[in-house]
BAMARRO-733291 format. One record per residue: z, y, x of N, C-alpha, C in turn; residue in one letter. Coordinates in steps of 0.02 Angstrom, whole numbers, plus 32768, in hexadecimal, padded with zeros to 4 digits. Atoms other than C-alpha are relative to their C-alpha. Example, Ala and Ser with C-alpha at 12.3 -4.5 7.8 and 13.67 -1.06 7.14 Angstrom:
2
80007FC5802D81867F1F82678000803C802DA7FFD7FC57FD681657FCB82AC802580377FD9S
***
This chain:
393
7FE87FF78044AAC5EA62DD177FD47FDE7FCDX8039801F803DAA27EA2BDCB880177FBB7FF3X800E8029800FAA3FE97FDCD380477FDC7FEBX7FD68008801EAAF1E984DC988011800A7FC8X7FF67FE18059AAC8E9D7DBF77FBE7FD27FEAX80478010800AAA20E964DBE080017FEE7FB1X8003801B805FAA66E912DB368045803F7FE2X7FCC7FE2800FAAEEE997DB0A7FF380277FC4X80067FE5803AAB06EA0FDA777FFF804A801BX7FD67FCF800EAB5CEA8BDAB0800F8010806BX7FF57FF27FC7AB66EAF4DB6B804980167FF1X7FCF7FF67FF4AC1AEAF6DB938013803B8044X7FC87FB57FE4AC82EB97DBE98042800F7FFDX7FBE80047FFEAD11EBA4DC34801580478045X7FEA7FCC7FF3AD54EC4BDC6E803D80188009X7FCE7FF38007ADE1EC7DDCD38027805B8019X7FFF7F9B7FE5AE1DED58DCF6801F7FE7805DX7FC27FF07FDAAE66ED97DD93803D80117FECX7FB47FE68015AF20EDB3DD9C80377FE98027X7FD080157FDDAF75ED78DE34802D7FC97FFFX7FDA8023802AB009ED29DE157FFA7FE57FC0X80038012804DAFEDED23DD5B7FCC7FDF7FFFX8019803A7FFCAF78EC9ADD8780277FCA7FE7X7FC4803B8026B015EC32DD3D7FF080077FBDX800880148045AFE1EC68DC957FC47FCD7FEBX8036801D8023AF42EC21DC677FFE7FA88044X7FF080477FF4AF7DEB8CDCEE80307FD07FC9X7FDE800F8040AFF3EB6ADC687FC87FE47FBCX802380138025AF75EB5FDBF57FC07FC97FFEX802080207FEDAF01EAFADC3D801A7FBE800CX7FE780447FF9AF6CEA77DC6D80247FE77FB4X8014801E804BAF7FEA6ADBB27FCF7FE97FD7X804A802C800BAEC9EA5ADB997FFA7FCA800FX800380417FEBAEC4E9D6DC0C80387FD47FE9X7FDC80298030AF48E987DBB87FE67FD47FCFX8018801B8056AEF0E978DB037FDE7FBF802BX804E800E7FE8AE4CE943DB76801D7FB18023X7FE9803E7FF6AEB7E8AADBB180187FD37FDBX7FFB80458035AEEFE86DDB1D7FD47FE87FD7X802580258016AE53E85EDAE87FD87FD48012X802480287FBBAE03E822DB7A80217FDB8022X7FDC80327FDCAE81E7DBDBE4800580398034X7FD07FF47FD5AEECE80CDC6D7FC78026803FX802E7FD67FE5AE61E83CDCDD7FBF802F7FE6X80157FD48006AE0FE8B2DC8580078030801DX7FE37FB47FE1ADF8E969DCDC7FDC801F7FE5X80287FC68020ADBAEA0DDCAC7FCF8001800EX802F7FEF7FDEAD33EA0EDD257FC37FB57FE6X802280198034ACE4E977DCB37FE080137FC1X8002800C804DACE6E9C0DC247FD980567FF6X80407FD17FF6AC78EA77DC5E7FD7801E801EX80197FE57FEAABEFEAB8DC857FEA802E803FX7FDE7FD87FCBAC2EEB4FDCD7802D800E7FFCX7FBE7FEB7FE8ACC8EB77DD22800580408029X7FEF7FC77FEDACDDEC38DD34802680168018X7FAF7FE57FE1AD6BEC91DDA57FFC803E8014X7FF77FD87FC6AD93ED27DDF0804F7FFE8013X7FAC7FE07FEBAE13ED58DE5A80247FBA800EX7FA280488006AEB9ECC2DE347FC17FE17FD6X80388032802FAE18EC7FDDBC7FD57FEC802DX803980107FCFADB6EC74DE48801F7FAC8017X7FCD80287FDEAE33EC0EDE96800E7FBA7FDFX7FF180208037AE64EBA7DDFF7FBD7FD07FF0X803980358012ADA4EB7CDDE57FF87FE38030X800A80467FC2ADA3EB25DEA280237FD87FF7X7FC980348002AE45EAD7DE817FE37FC07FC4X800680418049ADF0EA81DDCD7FB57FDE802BX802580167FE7AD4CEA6BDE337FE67FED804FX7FFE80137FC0AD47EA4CDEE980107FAF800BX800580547FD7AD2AE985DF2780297FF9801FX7FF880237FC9ADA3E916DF697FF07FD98018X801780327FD8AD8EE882DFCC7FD67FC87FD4X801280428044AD6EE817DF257FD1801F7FE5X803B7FE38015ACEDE8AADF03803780047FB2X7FE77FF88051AD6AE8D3DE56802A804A8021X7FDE7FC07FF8ADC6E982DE4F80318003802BX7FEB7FE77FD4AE24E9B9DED48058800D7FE0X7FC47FF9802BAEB8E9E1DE4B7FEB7FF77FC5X8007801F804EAEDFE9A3DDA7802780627FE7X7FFB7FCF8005AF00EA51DD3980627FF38004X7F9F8009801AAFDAEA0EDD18800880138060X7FFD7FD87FAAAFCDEA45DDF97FF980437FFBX801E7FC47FE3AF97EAEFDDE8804F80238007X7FBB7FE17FFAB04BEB3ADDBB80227FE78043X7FBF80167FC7B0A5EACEDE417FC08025803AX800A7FD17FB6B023EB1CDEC0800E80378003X80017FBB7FFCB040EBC9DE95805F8014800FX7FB17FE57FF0B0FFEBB4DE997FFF7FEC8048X8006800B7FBAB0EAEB55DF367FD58044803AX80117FE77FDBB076EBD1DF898005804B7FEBX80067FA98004B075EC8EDF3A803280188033X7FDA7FC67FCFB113ECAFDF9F7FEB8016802CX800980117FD0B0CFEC8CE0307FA580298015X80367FE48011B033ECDDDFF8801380577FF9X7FD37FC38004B08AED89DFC8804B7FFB8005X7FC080057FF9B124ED72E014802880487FF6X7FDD7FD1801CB1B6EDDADFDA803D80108012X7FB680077FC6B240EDE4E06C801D80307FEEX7FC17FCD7FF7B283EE87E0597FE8803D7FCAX80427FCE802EB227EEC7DFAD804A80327FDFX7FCF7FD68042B2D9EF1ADF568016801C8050X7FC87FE17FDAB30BEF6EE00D7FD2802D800CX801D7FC27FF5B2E6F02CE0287FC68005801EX803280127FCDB28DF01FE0D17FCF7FF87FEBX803D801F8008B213EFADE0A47FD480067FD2X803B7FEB8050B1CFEFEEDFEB80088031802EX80347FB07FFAB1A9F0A5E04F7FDA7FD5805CX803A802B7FBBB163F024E0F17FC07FEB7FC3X802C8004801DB105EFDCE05D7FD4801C7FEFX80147FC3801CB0DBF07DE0197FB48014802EX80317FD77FBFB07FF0BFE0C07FCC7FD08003X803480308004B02FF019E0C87FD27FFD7FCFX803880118034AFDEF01FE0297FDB803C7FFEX803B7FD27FF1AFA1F0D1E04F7FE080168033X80277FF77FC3AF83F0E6E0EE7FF77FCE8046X7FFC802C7FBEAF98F04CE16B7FE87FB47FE8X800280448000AF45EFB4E12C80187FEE7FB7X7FF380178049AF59EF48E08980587FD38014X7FAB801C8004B018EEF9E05780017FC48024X800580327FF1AFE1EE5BE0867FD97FF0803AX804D800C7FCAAF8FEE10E1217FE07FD37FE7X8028802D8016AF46ED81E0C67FF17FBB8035X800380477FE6AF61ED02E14E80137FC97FDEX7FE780268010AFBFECA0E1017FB97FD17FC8X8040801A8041AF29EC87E06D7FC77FD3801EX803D80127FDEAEA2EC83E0E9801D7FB3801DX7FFF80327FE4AEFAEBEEE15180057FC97FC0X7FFE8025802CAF2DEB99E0B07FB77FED7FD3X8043800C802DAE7DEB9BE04F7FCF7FD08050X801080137FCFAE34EB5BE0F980197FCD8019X7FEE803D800FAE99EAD6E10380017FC97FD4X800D80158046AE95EA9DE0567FB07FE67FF6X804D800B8010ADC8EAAFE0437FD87FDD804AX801480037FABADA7EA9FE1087FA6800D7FF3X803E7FF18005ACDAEAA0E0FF7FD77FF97FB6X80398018803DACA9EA6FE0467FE4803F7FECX80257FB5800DAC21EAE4E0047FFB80177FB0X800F7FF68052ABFCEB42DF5D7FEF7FBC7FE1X803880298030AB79EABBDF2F80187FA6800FX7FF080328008ABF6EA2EDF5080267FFE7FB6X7FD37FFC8047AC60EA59DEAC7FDF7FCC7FC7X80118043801BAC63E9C8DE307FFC80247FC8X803B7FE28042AC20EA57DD958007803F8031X80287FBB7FDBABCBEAFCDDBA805480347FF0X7FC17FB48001AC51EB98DDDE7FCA802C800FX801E7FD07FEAAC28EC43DDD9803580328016X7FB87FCE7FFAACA6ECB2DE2E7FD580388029X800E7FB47FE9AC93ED69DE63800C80188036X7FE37FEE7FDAACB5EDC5DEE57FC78053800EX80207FB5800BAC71EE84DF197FFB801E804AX80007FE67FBCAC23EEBEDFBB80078046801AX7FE07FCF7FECAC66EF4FDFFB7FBE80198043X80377FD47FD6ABCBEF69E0817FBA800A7FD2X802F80078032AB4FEF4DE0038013802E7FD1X80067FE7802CABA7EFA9DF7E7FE77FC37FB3X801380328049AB7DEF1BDEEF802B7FA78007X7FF2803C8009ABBBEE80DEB77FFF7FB88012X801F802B7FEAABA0EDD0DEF2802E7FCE7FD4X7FE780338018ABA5ED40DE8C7FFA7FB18010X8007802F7FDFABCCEC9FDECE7FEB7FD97FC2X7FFD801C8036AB98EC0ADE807FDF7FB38007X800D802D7FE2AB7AEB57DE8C7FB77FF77FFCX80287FF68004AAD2EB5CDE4F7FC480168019X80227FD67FCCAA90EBE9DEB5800E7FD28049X7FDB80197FC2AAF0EB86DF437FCB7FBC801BX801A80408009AA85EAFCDF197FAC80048010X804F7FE68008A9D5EB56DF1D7FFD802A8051X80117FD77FC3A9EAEBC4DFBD80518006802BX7FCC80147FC4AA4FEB91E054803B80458021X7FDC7FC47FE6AA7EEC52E083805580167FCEX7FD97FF0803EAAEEEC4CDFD080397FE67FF9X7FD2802E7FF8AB34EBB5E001804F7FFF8021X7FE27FE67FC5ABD4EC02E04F803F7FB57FFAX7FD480428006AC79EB85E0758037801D7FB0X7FC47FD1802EACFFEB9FDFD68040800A8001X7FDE7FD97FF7AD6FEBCCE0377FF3803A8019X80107FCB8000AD17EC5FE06B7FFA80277FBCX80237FD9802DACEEEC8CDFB88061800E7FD5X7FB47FF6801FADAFEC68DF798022803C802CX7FDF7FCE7FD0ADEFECDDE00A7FE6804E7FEEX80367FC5801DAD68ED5FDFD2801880157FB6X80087FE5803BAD72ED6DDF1E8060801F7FF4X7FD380078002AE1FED6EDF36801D80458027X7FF47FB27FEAAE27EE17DF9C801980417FF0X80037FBE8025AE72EE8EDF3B801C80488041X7FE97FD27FD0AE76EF42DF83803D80127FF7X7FCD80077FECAF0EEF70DFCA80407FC37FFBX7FD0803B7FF3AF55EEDADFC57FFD7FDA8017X801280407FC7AEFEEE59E0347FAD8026800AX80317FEC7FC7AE6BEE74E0BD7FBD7FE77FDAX803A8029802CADBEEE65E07F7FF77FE0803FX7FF280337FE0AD6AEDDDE0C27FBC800A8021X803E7FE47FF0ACCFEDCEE1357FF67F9F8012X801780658002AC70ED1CE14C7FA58011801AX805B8014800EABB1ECEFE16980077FB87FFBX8033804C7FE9AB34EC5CE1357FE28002802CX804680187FDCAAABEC1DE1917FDA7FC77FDEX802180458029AA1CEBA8E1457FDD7FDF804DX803C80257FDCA9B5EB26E1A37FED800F803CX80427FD07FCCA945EBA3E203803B80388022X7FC57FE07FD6A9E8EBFCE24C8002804E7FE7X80067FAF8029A9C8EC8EE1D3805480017FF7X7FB57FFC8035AA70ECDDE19C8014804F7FDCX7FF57FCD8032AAC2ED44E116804C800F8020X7FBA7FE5800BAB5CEDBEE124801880047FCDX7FE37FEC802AABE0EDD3E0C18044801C7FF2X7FB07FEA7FFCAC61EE63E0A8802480117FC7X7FE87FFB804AACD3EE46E015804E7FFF7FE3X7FC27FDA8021AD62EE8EDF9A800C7FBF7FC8X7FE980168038ADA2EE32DF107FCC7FF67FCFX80457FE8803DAD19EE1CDE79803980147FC2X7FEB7FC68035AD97EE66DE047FF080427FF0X80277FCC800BAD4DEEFFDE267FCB80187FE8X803D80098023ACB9EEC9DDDB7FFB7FDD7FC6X800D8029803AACDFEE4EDD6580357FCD7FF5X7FCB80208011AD89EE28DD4880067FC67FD5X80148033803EAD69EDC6DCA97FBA7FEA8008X803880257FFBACD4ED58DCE67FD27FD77FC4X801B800F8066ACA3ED1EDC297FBF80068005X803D7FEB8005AC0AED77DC367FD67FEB8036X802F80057FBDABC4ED60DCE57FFD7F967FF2X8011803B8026ABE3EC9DDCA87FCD7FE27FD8X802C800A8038AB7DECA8DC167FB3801C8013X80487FDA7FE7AAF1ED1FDC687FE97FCB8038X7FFD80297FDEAAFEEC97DCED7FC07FC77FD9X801E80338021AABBEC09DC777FC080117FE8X804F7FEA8017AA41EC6DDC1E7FC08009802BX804E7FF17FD6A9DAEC96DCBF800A7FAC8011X8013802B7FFAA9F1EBD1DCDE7FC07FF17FD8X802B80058039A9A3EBC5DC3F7FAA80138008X80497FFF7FF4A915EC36DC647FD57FDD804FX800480157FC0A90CEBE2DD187FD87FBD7FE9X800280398005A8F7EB34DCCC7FF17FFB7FB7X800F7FE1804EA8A3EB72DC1C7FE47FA77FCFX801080388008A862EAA9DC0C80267FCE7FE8X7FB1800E8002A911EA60DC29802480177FB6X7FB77FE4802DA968EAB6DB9B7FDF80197FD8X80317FD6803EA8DCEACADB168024803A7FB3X7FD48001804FA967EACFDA7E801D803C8009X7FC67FC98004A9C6EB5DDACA7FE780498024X800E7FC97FEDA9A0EC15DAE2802E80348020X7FD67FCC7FE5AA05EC8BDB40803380307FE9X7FD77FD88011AA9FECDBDB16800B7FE07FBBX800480338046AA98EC5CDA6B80457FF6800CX7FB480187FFCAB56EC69DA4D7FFF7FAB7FD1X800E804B802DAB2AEBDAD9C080027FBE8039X7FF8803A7FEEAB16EB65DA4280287FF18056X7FE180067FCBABAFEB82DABD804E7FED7FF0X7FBF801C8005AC52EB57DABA803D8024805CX7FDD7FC37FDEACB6EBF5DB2E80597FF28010X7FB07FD28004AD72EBF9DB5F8013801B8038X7FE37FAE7FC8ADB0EC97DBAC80407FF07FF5X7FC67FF78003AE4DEC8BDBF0801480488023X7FDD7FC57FDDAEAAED3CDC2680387FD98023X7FB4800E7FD1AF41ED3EDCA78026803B7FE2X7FBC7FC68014AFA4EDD5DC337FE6803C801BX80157FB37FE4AF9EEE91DC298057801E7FD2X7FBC7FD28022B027EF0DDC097FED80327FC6X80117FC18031AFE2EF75DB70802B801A7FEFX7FC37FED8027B078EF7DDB28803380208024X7FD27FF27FCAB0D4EFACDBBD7FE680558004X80237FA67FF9B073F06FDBB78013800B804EX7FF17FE07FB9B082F06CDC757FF48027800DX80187FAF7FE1B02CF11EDCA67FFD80107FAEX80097FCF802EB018F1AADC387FC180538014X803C7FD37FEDAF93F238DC398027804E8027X7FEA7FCB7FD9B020F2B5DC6C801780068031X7FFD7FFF7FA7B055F266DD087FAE7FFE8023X803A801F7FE2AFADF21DDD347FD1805B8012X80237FB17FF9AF64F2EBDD1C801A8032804CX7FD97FE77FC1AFD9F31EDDBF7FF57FC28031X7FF580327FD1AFACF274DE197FB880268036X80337FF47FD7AF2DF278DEBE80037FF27FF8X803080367FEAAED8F204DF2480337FCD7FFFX7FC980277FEEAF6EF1B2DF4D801F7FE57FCDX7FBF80098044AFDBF1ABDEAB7FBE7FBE7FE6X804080228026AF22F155DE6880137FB48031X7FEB803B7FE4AF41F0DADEE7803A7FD17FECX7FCE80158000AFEAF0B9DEE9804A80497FDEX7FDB7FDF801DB067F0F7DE7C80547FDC7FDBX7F9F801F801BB139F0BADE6A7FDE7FB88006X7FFF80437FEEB0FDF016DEAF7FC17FD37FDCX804B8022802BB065F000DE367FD18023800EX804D7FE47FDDAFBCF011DE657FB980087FB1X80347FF08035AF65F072DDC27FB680118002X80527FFE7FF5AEAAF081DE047FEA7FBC7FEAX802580417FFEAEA0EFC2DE1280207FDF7FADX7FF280228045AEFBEF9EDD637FD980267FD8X80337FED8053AE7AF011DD007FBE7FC88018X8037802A8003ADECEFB5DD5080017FCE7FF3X7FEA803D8017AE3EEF13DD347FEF7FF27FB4X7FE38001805EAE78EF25DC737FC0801A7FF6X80287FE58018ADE3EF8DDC567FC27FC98005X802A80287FE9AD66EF1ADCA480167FB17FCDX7FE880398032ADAFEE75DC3980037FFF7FD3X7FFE7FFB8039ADBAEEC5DBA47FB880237FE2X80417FE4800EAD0DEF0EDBA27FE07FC57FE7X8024805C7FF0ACC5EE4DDBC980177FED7FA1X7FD280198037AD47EE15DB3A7FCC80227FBCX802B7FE5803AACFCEE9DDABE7FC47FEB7FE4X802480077FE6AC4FEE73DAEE7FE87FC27FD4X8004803A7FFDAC59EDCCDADD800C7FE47FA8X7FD780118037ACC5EDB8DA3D7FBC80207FB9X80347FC6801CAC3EEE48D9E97FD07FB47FFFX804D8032800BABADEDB7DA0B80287FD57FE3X7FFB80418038ABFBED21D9CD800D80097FAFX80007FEF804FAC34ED77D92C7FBB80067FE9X80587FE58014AB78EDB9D9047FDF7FCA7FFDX8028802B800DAB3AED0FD91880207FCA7FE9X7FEF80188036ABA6ECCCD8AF80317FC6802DX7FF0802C7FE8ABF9EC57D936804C802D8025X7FC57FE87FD0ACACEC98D95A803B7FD18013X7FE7802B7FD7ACF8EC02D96B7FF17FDD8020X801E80187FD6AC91EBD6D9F0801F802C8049X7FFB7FC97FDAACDEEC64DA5980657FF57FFAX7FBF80047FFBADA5EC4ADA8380138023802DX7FE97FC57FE4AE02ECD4DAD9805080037FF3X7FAE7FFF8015AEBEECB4DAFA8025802D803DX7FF67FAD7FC9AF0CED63DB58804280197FE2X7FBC7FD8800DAFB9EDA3DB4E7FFB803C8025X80007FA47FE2AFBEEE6CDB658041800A7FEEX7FB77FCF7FFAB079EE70DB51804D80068046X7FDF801A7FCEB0B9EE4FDBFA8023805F8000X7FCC7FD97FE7B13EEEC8DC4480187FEC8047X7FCF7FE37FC2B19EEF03DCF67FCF7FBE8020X801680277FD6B182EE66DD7D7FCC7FE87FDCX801680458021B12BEDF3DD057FA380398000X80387FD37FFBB089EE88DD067FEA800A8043X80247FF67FA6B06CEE89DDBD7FE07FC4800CX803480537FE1AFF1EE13DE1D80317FDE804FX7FF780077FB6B065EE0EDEBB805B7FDE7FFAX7FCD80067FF2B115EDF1DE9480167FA07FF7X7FF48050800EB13BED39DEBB802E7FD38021X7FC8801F8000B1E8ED24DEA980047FBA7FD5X7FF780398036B225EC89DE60800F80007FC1X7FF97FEF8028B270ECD3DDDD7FC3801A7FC7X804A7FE88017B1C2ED31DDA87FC87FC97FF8X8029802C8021B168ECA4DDAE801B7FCF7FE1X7FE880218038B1D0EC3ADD3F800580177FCAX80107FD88038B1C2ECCADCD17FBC7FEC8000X8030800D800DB112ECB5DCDA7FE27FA67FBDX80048042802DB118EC04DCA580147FEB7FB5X7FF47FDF8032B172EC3EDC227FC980147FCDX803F7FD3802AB0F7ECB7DBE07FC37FD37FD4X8049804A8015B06DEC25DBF180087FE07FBEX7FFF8014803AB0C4EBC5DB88801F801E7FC6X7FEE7FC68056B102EC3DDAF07FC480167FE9X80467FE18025B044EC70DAE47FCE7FB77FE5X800E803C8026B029EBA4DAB7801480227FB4X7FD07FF4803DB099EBE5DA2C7FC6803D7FC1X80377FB38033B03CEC80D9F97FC67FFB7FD6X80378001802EAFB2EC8CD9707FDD800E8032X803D7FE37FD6AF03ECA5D9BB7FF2803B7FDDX800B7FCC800AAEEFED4ED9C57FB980247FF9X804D7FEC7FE5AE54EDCAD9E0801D80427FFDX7FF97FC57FF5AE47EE80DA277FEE80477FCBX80077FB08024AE61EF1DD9B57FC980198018X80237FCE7FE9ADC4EF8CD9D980028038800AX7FDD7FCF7FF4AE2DF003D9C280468022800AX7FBF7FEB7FE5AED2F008DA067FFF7FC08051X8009802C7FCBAE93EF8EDA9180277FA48000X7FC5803A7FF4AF21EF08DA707FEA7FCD7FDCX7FFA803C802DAF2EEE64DA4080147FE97FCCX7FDC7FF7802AAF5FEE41D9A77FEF7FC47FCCX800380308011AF75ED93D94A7FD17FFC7FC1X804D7FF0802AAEE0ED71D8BA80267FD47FBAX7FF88021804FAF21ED33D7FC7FD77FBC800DX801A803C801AAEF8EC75D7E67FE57FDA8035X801C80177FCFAED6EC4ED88D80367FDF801FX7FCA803F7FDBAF42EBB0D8EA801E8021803FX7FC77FF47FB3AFB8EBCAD98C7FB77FF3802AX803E800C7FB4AF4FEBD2DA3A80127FA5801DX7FF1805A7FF6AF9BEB18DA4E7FCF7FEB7FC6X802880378023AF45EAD6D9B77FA780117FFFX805F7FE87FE2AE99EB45D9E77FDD7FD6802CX7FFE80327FADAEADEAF4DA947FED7FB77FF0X7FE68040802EAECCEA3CDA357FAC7FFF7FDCX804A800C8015AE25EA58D9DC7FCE8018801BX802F7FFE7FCDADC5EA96DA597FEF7FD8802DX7FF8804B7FBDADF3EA02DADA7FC77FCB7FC3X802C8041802AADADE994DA227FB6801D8016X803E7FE78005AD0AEA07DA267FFA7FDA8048X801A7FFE7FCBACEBE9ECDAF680027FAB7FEBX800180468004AD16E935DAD67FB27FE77FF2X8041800C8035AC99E91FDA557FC2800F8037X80377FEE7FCEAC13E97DDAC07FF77FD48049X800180337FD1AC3CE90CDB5B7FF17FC77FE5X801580478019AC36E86DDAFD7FA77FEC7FE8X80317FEF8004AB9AE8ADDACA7FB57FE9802DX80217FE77FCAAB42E8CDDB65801B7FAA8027X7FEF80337FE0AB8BE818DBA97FDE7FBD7FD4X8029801A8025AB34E7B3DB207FD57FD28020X8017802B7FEEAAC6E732DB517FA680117FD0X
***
C-alpha cells in the first residue's frame, strides 16, 4: 500500500455490506462508478486502480475478488459492468429454487433450517469459486482487500487481508477459500474449514461462518485496517495520522434493508423460542438483527467522525432501507427477483444522497444534497484527481 500512496493526497476506501443476492445493488452502482472512471481515463480503467482498500463481506467479499483478483494480463479478473451478469448467471445455481412455492418442500426446508443441516449445500459455490480463482492467494490481489469472516472454534473474528497475506505466509490463505468462508451464512450454507502452511511446514486452521456476523458493514475494519498500517510504517506516511477522516476519501456501499417493511414485532417475537429466533415464516430474524444492526452501527460510527472533523464529504454512504417481500431476502434468486434487484440499483442512482436518522434508524434524503448518480460522478472526479496524482512523474 505505501508505495502506492507515496505521492498521494488522500487514502482511498471502498466498502462493500453483506446481503446475498442483493449483491446486485451496489453492483449496479459500481458499474456506474466505473463508468464516470472511464470517461475520464479511458476504457480500461477499473476500480481496483483507483483504491487503496477494497472491503467486503459476505456478496462484498465476493465482489471485492471479482474487482481485485489477477488475470493472466495481471489486470482485474472482472470489469465492475460483469458483476450483475455473474450473479444472474450464477445465484440460481448458487441458491437454487426448484420447488420454493410447493408445500412439501417449504416444511422440508423448514426442518432443514432447524434441525438437519443448512438450506444450501454450497457445492455449487465451493466448485465455482475454485474454478474461477483455482490457487491465487490473498497477497496476489492487484490493491489490498480486507474481508471478514468469523471463527466458530476460536470464537473471534478473522480478518483476511492482502497485506497481512503479504507479511506472514500462515494468513496467506487461497481466495477462494476466503470467498467460500466469508460467505457462510448460518443456516444457509456450510461453514467452511481450510488450512495454510508457511515454508517450515507450520500450519494454521481455519473454521469459518460468514463475517457478517461480525462485521457486516466492513467500513470500519477498512479504516482501522489502514491506521495500524500507518502505525506499522509510521516513516512511510509522515503527513497522515490515524483515523484522520480529512485525509480519506470512503464509499460505503449497502445491499438494502427492509425498515420500512416492520417485519417482526415485539408481540410475536415475546412468544417466539429458539426456533422461531431462527427461523420464522421463511425468514430468519436472529441473522437480520445482527445484520441491520451490525451495518448501521459502523454507518453511525463512521458518519459521527467525519462530521466532527469537519470532513463529511469525504465519507459517502449510498443504502436503501426500503426494500420489501422477495427483494429483502439474501437467497431468493429467481429471475424475476433479481431483475427487481437491478431495478432497485438503479432508482437509488436516482435518489438524493441520503444519511441515517439517529433516531428512527432510516434513511432519509438530506436538503441540498445531489442524486447518488451525481455523488458517484464526483467522486469518480475526486479518485481521478488523486490517481493522476500519485502517477506524476
Amino acid at each position: 500500500m505505501a508505495s502506492r500512496f507515496a505521492k498521494g493526497k488522500m487514502v482511498t476506501v471502498l466498502s462493500i455490506d453483506g446481503g446475498g443476492v442483493r449483491g446486485i445493488i451496489p453492483g449496479t452502482l459500481l458499474s456506474f462508478l466505473e463508468s464516470k472512471l472511464q470517461e475520464l481515463d479511458g476504457a480500461n480503467a477499473r476500480i481496483a486502480d483507483y483504491f487503496d482498500i477494497i472491503a467486503g463481506t459476505s456478496t462484498g467479499g465476493m465482489i471485492a475478488t471479482m474487482l481485485t483478483a489477477p488475470n493472466k494480463q495481471n489486470r482485474p479478473m472482472y470489469a465492475a459492468k460483469d458483476i450483475n451478469n455473474f450473479y444472474l448467471e450464477h445465484c440460481p445455481k448458487i441458491f437454487p429454487q426448484n420447488s420454493r412455492l410447493n408445500f412439501l418442500a417449504s416444511m422440508a426446508s423448514f426442518f432443514r433450517a432447524t434441525s438437519m443441516g443448512p438450506k444450501y449445500d454450497g457445492k455449487y459455490l465451493r466448485s465455482l469459486t475454485n474454478q474461477l480463482l483455482e490457487d491465487i492467494t490473498l497477497k496476489q490481489t492487484l490493491t489490498n482487500v480486507v474481508i471478514p469472516a468469523f471463527d466458530i472454534k476460536l470464537l473471534q473474528p478473522v480478518i483476511f487481508s492482502t497485506n497481512d497475506a503479504k507479511a506472514d505466509a500462515l494468513k496467506n490463505a487461497r481466495l477462494a477459500d476466503v470467498c467460500v468462508s466469508t460467505s457462510a451464512a448460518p443456516t444457509f450454507l456450510p461453514a467452511h474449514y481450510f488450512e495454510t502452511k508457511d515454508a517450515d511446514g507450520k500450519t494454521r486452521t481455519f473454521d469459518l461462518i460468514d463475517g457478517g456476523v461480525a462485521a457486516n458493514n466492513p467500513t470500519m475494519l477498512a479504516i482501522n485496517h489502514f491506521s495500524k498500517e500507518i502505525l506499522k510504517h509510521s516513516t512511510e506516511f509522515v503527513e497522515i495520522k490515524p483515523m484522520d477522516s480529512r485525509r480519506m476519501l470512503v464509499l460505503s456501499l449497502g445491499t438494502g434493508e427492509a425498515k420500512h417493511e416492520e417485519k417482526y414485532s415485539a408481540a410475536a417475537a415475546s412468544k417466539w423460542g429458539m426456533i422461531n429466533w431462527l427461523y420464522d415464516k421463511g425468514k430468519t430474524p436472529l441473522l437480520d438483527v445482527f445484520w441491520d444492526a451490525g451495518s448501521d452501527i459502523v454507518d453511525f460510527h463512521i458518519s459521527t467522525q467525519f462530521q466532527c472533523l469537519h470532513s463529511k464529504d469525504n465519507y459517502l454512504r449510498i443504502q436503501d432501507d426500503t426494500l420489501t417481500g422477495d427483494a429483502a431476502s439474501v437467497d431468493i434468486a429467481t429471475e424475476e427477483n433479481l431483475q427487481k434487484l437491478i431495478g432497485i440499483g438503479t432508482e437509488l442512482l436516482k435518489k438524493r444522497v441520503s444519511r441515517a436518522n439517529l433516531e428512527t434508524g432510516k434513511f432519509e434524503e438530506v436538503e441540498g444534497e445531489p442524486t447518488n448518480e451525481a455523488a458517484l460522478a464526483n467522486f469518480a472526479k475526486k479518485l481521478s484527481e488523486e490517481r493522476k496524482l500519485r502517477l506524476a512523474p
